[in-house]
C-alpha positions as CSV (number, residue, x, y, z in Angstrom):
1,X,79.4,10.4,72.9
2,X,79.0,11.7,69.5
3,X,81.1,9.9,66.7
4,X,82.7,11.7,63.9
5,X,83.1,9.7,60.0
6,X,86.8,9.2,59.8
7,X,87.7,11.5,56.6
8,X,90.5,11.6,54.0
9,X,91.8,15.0,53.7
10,X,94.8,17.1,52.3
11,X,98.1,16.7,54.4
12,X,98.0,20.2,56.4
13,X,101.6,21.6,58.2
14,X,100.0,20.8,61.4
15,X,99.6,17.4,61.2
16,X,103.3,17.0,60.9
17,X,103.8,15.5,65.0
18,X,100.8,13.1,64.1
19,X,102.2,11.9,60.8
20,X,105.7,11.4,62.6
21,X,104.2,9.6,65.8
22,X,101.9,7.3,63.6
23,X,105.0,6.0,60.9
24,X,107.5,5.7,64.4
25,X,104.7,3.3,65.5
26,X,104.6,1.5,63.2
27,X,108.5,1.8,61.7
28,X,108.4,-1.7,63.0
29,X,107.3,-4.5,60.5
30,X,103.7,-2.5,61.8
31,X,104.9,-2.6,65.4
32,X,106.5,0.3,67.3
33,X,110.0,1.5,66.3
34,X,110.4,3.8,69.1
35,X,113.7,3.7,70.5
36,X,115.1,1.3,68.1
37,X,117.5,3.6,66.1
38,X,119.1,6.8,67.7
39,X,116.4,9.1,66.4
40,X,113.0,8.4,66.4
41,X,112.9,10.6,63.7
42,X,114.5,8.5,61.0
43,X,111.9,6.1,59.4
44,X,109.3,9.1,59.3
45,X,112.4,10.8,57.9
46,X,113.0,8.3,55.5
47,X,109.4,7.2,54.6
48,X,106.6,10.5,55.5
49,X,109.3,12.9,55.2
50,X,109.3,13.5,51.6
51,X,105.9,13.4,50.9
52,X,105.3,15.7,53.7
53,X,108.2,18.1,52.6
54,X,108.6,17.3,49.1
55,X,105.3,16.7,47.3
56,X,102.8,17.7,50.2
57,X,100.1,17.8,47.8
58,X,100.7,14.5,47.1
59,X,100.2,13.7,51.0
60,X,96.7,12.8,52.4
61,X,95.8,12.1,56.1
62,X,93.0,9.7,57.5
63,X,91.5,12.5,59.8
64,X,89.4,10.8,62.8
65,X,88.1,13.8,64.3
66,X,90.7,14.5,66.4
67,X,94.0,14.3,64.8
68,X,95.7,12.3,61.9
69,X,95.4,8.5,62.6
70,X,97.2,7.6,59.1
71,X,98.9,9.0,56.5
72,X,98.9,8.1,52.8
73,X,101.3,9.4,50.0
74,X,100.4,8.8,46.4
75,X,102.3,8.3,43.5
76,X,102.3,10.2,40.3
């Protein structure tokens, strides 16, 4: 198996169901939220949303290879 360097990258529209799944997951105190509120949507609402929406140049992904494993949203 070959590996692939985990990168930091730009947030890019398609990483939007990756960004969601990994805040649900970890909505939790870091465990998973998933089924806790009526929509799973609400913490990545609430916490990805706006960078994602709002400020996406602002929103940065740790990209394993495969798919967004973490998301990051910095500050001005």
């Amino acid at each position: 198996m070959t590996r692939t360097a985990a990168l930091i990258r730009p947030y890019r529209e398609a990483d939007l169901a990756a960004v969601y799944d990994v805040c649900v997951r970890t909505a939790d105190a870091g465990a998973d939220a998933r089924g806790k509120y009526r929509s799973d949507d609400l913490m990545p609402d609430l916490f990805a949303g706006p960078y994602v929406f709002l400020e996406p140049d602002f929103a940065f992904v740790l990209d394993d290879g495969r798919r967004a494993v973490v998301y990051l949203g910095r500050r001005l």
